[in-house]
Every structure is written in C-alpha cells, then in structure tokens.
C-alpha positions as CSV (number, residue, x, y, z in Angstrom):
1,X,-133.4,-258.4,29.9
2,X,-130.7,-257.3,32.4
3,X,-126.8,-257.1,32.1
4,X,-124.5,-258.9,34.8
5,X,-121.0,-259.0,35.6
6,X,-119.1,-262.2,35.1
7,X,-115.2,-263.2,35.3
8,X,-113.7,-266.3,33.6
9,X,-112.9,-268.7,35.7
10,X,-111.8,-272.4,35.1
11,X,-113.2,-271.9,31.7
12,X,-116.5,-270.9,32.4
13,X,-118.4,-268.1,33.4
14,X,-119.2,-266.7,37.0
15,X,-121.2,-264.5,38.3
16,X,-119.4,-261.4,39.9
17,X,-123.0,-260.3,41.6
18,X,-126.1,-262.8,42.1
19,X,-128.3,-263.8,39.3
20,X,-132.2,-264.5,40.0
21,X,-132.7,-267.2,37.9
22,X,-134.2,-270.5,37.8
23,X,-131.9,-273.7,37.9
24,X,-131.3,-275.2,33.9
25,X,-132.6,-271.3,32.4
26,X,-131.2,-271.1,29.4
27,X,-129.7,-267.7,28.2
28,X,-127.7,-266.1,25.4
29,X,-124.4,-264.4,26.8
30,X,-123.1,-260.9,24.6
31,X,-119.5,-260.6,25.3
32,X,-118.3,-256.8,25.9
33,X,-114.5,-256.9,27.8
34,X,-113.8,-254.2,30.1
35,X,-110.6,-253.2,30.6
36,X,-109.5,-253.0,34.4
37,X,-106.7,-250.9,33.7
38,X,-106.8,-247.1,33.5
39,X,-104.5,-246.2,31.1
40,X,-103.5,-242.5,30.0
41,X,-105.3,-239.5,30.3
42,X,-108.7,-239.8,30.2
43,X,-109.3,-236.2,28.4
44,X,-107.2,-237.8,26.3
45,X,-108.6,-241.4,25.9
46,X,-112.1,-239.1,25.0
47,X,-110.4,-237.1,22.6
48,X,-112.2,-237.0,18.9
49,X,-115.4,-239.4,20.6
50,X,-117.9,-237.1,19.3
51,X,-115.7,-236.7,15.4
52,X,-118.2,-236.7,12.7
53,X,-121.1,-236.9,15.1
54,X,-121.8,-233.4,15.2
55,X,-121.2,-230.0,13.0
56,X,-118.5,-228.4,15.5
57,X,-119.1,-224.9,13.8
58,X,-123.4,-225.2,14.2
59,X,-122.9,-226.2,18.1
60,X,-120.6,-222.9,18.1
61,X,-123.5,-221.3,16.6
62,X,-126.1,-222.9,19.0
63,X,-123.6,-222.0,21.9
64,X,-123.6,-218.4,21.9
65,X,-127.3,-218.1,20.9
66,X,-128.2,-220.0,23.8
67,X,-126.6,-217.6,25.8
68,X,-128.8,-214.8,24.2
69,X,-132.0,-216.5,26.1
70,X,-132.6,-214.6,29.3
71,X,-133.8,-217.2,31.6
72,X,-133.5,-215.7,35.2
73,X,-136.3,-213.3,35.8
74,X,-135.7,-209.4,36.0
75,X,-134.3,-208.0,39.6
76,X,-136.6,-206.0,41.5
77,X,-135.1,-203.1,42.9
C-alpha cells in the first residue's frame, strides 16, 4: 500500500511523482483533495481540532503534575 500524488488532467489521473508499477496493474484510487491555497490564520484554521477529544481541565491537571517530576539529576557543588 503506498499513497501518491496525482492532478486531473484531461479527465484522467496523473501522476505528480513516479509510480513503480507494472503496465495493466489494476488499483483502487481513495480520493482526499488538498487545498493549494493557504487561507487564514493557521492558529486559527486549528482552533477547536482537539474539541471533545480530550478533558481540557484533566490535561490542566496532568500539566502541572508533570512539572512536579524532577527529571534532571541533583547539582553537585
């Protein structure tokens, strides 16, 4: 399984980048668009990706415990 770029062209599909395969292979095509244009802010393109994905007040939580965990060792003076 690998993933490819293509454009449209003449009403098919082409290639953007070379594909090893035989001549006549027959394979099934997902089609994902991408957008070539970057429009707006991308902070605020991402803003609310991670709503209802994650308890905001436990990551709080986890946040400042984490900071609790000495990881560098002790200076010797």
């Amino acid at each position: 399984m690998s993933t490819i770029r293509a454009r449209m062209r003449g009403g098919a599909l082409e290639p953007v980048e070379r594909v090893d395969l035989p001549e006549g292979t027959e394979v099934t095509v997902t089609i994902l668009r991408v957008s070539l244009e970057k429009s707006g802010d991308p902070f605020e393109r991402a803003a609310g990706g991670w709503r209802g994905l994650i308890d905001a007040d436990e990551f709080i939580r986890h946040v400042y415990a984490d900071r609790l965990i000495l990881t560098r060792p002790e200076p010797r003076l």
